[in-house]
C-alpha positions in Angstrom: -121.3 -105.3 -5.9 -123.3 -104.8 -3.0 -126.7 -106.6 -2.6 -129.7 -104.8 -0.7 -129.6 -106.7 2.2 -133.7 -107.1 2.4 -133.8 -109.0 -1.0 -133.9 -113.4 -0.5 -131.0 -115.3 -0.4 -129.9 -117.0 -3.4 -127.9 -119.9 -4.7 -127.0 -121.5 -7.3 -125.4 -125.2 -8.1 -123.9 -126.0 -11.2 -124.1 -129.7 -12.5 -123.3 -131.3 -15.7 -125.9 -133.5 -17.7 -126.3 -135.9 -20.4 -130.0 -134.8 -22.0 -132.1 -136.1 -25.3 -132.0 -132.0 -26.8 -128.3 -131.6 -26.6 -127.5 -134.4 -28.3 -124.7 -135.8 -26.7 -123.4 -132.6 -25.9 -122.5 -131.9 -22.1 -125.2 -129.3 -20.9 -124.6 -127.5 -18.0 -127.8 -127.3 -15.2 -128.7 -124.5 -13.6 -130.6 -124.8 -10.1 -132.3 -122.4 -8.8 -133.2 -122.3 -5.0 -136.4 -121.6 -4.2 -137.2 -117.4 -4.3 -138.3 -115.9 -1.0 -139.7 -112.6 -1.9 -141.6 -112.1 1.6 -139.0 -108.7 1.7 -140.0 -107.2 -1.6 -139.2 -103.5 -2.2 -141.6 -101.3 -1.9 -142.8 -99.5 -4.9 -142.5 -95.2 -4.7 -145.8 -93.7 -5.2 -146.2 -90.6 -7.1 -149.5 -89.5 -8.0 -148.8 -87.5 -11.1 -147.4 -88.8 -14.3 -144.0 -87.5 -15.2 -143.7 -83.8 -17.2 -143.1 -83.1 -20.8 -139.7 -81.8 -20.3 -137.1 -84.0 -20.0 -133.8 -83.2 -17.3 -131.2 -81.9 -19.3 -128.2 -83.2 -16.7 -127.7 -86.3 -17.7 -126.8 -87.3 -14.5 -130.2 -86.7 -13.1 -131.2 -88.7 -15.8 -129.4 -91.7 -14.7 -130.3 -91.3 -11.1 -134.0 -91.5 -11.9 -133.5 -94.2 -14.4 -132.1 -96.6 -11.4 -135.2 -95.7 -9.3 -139.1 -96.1 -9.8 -141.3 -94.1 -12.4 -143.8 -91.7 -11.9 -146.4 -94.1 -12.5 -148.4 -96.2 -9.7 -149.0 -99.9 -11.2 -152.0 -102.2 -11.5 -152.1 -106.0 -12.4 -154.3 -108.5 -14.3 -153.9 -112.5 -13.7 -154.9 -115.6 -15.6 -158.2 -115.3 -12.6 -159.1 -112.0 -14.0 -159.9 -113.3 -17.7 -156.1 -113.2 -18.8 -155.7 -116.2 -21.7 -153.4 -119.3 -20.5 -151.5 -119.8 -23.4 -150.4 -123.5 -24.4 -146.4 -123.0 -24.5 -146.2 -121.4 -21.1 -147.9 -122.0 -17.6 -149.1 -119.3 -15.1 -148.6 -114.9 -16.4 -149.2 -112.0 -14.4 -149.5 -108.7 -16.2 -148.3 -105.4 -14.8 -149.7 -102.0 -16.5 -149.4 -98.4 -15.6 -151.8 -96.3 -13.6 -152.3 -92.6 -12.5 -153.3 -92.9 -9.3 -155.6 -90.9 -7.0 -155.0 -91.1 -3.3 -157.6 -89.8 -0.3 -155.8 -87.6 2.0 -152.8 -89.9 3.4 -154.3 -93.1 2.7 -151.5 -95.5 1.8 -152.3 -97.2 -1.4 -150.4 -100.0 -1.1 -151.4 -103.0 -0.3 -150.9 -104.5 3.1 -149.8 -108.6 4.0 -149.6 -110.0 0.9 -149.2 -113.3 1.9 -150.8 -114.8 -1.4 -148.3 -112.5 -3.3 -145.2 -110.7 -1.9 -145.1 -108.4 -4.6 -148.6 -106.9 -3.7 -146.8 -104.2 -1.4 -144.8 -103.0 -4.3 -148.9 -102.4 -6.4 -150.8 -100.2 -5.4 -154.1 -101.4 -6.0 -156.7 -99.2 -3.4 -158.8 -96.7 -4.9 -156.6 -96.5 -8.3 -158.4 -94.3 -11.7 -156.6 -95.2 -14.8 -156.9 -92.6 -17.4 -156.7 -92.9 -20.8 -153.0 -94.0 -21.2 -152.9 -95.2 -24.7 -150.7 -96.7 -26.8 -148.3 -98.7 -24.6 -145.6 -100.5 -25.1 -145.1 -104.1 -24.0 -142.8 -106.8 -22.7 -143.1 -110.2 -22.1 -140.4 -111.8 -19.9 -139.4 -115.4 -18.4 -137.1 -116.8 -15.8 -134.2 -119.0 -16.5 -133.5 -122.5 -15.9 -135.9 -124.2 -12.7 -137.4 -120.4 -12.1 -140.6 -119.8 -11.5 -142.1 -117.2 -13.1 -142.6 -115.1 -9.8 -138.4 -115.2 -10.1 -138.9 -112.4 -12.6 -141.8 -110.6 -10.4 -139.7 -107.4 -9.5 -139.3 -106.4 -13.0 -143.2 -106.0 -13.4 -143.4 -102.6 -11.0 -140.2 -101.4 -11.7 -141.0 -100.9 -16.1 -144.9 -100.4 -15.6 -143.9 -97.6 -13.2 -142.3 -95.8 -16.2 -144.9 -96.3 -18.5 -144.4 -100.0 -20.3 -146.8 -103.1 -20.1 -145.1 -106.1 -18.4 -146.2 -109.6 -18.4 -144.0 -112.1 -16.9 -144.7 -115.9 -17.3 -143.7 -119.3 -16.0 -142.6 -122.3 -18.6 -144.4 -125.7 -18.9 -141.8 -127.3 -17.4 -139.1 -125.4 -15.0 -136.1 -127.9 -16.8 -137.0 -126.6 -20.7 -134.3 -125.1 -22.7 -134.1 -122.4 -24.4 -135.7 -123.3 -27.3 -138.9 -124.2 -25.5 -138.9 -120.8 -23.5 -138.5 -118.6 -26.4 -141.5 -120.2 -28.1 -143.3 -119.7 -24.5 -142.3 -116.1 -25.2 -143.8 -115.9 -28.7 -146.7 -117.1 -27.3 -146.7 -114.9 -24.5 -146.6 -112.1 -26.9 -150.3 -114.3 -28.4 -151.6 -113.1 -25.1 -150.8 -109.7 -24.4 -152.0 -108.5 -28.0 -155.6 -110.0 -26.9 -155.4 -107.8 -23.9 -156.2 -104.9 -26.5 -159.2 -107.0 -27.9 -160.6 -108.4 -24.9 -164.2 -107.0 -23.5 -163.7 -106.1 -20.0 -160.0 -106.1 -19.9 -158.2 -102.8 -18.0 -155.9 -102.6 -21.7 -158.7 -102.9 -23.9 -157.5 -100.3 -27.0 -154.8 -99.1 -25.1 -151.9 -101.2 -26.4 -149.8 -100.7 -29.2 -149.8 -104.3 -30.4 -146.8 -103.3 -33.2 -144.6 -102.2 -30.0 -143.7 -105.4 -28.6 -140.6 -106.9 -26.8 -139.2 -109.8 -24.9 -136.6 -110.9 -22.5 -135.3 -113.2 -20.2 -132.7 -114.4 -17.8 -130.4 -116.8 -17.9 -132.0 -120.1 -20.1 -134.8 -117.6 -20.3 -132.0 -114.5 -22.3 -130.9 -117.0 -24.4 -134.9 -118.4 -25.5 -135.3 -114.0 -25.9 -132.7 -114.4 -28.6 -134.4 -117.6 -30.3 -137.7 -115.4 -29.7 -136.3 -112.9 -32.1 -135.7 -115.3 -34.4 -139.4 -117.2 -34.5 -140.9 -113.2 -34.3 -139.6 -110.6 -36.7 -142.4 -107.8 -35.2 -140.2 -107.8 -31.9 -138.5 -105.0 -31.4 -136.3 -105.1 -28.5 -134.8 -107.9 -26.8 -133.6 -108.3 -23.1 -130.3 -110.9 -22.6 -130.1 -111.0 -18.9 -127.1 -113.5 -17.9 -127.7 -115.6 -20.8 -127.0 -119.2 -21.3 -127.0 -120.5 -24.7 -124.4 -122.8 -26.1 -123.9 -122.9 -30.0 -125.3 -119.4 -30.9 -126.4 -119.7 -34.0 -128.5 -116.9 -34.1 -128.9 -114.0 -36.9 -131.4 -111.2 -36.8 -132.3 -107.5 -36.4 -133.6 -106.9 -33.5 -131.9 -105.2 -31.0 -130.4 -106.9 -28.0 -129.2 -105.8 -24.5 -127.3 -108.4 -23.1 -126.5 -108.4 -18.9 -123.2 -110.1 -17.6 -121.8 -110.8 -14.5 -117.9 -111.2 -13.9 -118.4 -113.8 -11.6 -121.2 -115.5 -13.1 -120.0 -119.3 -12.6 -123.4 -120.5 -14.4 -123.4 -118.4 -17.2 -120.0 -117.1 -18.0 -119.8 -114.3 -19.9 -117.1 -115.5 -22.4 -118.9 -118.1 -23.1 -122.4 -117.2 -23.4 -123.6 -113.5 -23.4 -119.9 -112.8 -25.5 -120.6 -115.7 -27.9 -124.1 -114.5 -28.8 -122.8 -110.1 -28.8 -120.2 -112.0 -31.7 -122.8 -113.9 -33.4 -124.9 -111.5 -34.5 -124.7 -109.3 -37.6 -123.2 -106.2 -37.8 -125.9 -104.4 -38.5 -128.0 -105.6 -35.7 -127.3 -102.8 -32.3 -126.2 -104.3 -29.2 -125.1 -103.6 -26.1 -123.0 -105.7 -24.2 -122.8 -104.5 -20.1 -120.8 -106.8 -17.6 -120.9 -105.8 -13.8 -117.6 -105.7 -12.0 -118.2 -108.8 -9.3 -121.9 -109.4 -11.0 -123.1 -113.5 -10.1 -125.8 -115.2 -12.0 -128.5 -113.7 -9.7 -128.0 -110.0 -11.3 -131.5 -110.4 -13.0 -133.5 -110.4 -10.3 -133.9 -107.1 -9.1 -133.5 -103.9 -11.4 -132.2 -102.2 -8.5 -129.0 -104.7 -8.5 -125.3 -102.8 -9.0 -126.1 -99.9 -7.8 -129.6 -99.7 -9.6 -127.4 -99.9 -13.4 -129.4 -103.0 -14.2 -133.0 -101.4 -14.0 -131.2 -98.2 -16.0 -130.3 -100.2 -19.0 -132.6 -102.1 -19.6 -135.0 -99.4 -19.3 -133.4 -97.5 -21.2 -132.9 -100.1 -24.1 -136.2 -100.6 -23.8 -137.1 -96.9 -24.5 -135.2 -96.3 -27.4 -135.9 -99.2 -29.4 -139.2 -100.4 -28.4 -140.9 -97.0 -27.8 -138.2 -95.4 -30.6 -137.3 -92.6 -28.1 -133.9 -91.3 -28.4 -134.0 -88.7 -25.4 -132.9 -92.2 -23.6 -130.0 -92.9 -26.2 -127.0 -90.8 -23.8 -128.2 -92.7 -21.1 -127.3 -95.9 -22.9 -124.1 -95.0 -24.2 -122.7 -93.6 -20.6 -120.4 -96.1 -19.5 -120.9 -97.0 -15.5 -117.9 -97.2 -13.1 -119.2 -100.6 -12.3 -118.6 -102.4 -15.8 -115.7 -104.6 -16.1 -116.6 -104.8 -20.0 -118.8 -102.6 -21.6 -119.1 -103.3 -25.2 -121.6 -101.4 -27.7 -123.0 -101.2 -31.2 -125.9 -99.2 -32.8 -125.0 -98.9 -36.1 -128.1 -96.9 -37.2 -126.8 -94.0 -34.2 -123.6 -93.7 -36.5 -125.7 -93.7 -39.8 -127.8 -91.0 -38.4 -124.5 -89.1 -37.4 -123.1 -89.7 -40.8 -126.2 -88.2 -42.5 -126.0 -85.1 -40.0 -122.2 -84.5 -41.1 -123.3 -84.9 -44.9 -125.9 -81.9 -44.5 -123.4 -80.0 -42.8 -120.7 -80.2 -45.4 -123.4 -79.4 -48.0 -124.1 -76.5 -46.0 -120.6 -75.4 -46.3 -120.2 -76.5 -50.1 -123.2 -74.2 -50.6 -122.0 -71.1 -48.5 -118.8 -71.7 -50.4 
């Protein structure tokens, strides 16, 4: 896989640890170095949202799924009125706009030293228009991540249309329990946005349409999430690490794998949990030929298939569009296991075949 070479350098060290919540079970640590996002990728800026009419190649379709929506993207922080939730410390929201640029007035913002990602947010001179009912997702960083580790993903959903806050945990050693209660209350946070007087997304979410994800000790606290919040309706996996899976629910998870992730293998994690759930629960298992631990980072990793399905995951189950269900079951040339589920897609098909063959009985 190649990296772009303007995103930070990462590593990652792998200990093992003796700690009070495992019980006397070895738990592996995961350190994180610290992000340097001084090089963040610069958000495309469209200033109409997209047409009615959806491409018909479905290669198209896949293309623009790996890049930036049609949207520009606005933000709200904890400063601007945003609530600070008990179970989770610092959130920054990111929303859709339809932006109106003078002339050729660049609308992004310049420096940025306070926040790297203000070049990808265009925040000059934005009108936001009366985008309602949005969808939402909370997200949160893995094991000694801050929350700004998850910071690209805000631009890259909000510019196709979805609500994302991401948040930073309490404490950057919690386990996955801990963080998916951080994300439950997360989700506490972005419903008041809909409430609150003088907030940019009063009446314009859909508080029903909610999801959550995270990476690493952060995908496996999505999955616990699920568990503590039947109302979720999609969940993002991304490299998790979870020993002892024992998790059963419905909601729908999309779970991201590297082959070489040393932290989080995926036999032992993002496999275990793909086994452990029901049957009738759909999921999506996608491992990236030569993928590491840092695949969750950037949307536009492996070739831009990590932004592409989780969008897309994102679309049909948490905004229930199934224009976006081909581009989920396309198989890239960069999977070294691709492994995938959706039991209610074959019931659908099932019922379709039954009205046919009563057509026939009946012209018979």
């Amino acid at each position: 896989m190649t990296e772009n070479p303007a995103m930070p350098d990462l590593s990652f060290r792998l200990s093992h640890r003796r700690s009070g919540w495992a019980k006397g079970v070895g738990l592996i640590i995961l350190a994180m170095a610290v992000v340097n996002t001084r090089n963040a990728l610069a958000l495309d800026d469209p200033a109409t949202p997209p047409k009615a009419a959806v491409a018909s190649d479905l290669e198209s379709r896949i293309a623009a799924a790996r890049t930036f929506g049609p949207y520009g993207v606005e933000r709200i922080r904890e400063r601007d009125g945003l609530r600070n939730g008990p179970k989770y410390a610092g959130a920054t929201i990111y929303y859709p706009v339809i932006k109106a640029v003078d002339g050729d007035q660049d609308p992004s913002v310049q420096g940025g030293e306070e926040d790297a990602v203000d070049d990808e947010i265009a925040e000059d001179k934005v009108k936001t228009p009366e985008l309602t009912g949005l969808s939402s997702v909370v997200l949160i960083p893995g094991f000694m991540g801050p929350e700004r580790s998850m910071s690209r993903w805000g631009p890259y959903l909000a510019s196709h249309g979805i609500v994302v806050m991401t948040i930073g945990t309490n404490n950057l050693g919690v386990n996955p329990d801990a963080r998916g209660e951080a994300l439950v209350d997360g989700l506490v946070t972005i419903r008041a946005e809909n409430e609150r007087e003088g907030s940019p997304l009063l009446g314009r979410l859909d508080p029903e349409r909610v999801a959550v994800g995270g990476w690493s000790m952060g995908g496996g606290g999505a999955q616990v999430a699920a568990t503590l919040d039947p109302s979720i309706k999609a969940v993002l996996a991304l490299c998790p690490w979870k020993p002892r899976p024992y998790l059963s629910h419905d909601v729908p998870v999309f779970f991201l794998g590297g082959e070489r992730d040393g932290p989080a293998p995926v036999k032992k994690h993002a496999l275990n949990h793909y086994d452990a759930l029901p049957d009738r629960t759909p999921k999506l298992l996608y491992e990236v030929r030569g993928g590491g631990h840092s695949l969750p980072l950037n949307p536009k990793y492996a070739a831009g298939d990590v932004g592409r399905f989780s969008l897309a995951w994102l679309k049909v189950y948490l905004d229930e569009d199934d224009s976006w269900r081909p581009i989920l079951e396309a198989r890239p040339d960069n999977a070294s296991r691709f492994l995938i589920e959706l039991p209610e897609a074959e019931e659908a098909e099932a019922t379709e075949d039954d009205r046919e063959s009563d057509k026939v009985k009946k012209a018979a």
